[in-house]
C-alpha positions, 0 to 999 in steps of 0.5 A, spaced: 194 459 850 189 465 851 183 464 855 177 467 851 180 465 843 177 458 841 182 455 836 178 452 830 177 445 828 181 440 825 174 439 820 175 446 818 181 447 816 181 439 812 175 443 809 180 449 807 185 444 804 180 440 800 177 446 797 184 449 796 186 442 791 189 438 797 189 430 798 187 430 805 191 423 807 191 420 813 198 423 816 195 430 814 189 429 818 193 426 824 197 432 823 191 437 824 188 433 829 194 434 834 195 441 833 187 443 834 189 438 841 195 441 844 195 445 848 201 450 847 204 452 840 208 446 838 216 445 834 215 441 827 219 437 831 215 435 837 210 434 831 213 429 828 215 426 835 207 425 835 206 423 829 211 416 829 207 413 834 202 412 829 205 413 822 212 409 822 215 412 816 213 419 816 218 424 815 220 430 819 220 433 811 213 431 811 211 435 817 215 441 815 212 440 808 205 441 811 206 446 816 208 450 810 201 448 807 198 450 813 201 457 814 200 459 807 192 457 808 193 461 814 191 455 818 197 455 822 201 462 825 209 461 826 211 462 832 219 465 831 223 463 837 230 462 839 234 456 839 235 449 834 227 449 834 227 456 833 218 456 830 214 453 834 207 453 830 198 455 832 193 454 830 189 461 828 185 463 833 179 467 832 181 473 836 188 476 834 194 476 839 202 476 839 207 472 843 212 473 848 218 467 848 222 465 854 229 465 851 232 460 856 226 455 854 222 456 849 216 457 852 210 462 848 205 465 852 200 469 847 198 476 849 192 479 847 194 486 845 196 489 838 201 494 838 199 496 831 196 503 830 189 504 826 193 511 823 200 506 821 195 502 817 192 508 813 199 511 812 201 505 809 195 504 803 197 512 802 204 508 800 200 504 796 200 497 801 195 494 805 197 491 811 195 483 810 198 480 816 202 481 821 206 478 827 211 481 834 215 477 838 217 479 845 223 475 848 225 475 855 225 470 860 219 466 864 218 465 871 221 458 871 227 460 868 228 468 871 228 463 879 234 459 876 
């Protein structure tokens, strides 16, 4: 993760989705909890991993399920990648930045540039478009892989 960006709290996004009509279960806080924890962006999958310990019954639909929420609230970023578990999701950060992924490993390392010219963002309201988001994946390999 990027340095100079703090991720927001887990406090803060249950408040969104409270305001937005949600239940905050136990599950969801848990699931919110771990993100804000991790230290790198994580699969559904890895999520679900961590959530079994303490939630038996959970299912891997929940999870995907409540990403889904997350990215719609714009609480979460998806992160495209290669592969079976091809998403791997962050937390929205106060700062802006892209991503390159290792394409052996899955590995995502944020970077902190947006290639989006202020002069694109005009042309495109002159068409009659507001930019409201936007994301760039870079693939290559990282400096584990590249050694192999």
């Amino acid at each position: 993760m990027a340095a100079d960006t703090t991720a927001i709290n887990a406090d803060g996004v249950l408040s969104r989705l409270k305001d937005k009509g949600y239940r905050i279960t136990a599950q969801r806080q848990a699931m919110v909890e771990n993100l804000v924890e991790a230290s790198k962006a994580l699969t559904a999958f890895e999520i679900w991993e961590k959530l079994k310990v303490q939630y038996k019954d959970i299912s891997l639909d929940t999870v995907y399920r409540n990403l889904h929420v997350l990215v719609d609230l714009g609480a979460l970023i998806p992160i495209n990648a290669l592969g079976k578990e091809s998403v791997r999701y962050e937390l929205v950060y106060t700062s802006h930045h892209h991503h390159i992924v290792c394409v052996k490993c899955g590995q995502t390392q944020c970077i902190d540039y947006c290639p989006i010219d202020p002069e694109l963002v005009i042309m495109l309201k002159k068409h009659g478009y507001e930019l409201v988001r936007h994301n760039l994946e870079l693939f290559g390999l990282c400096r584990c892989c590249n050694a192999s």
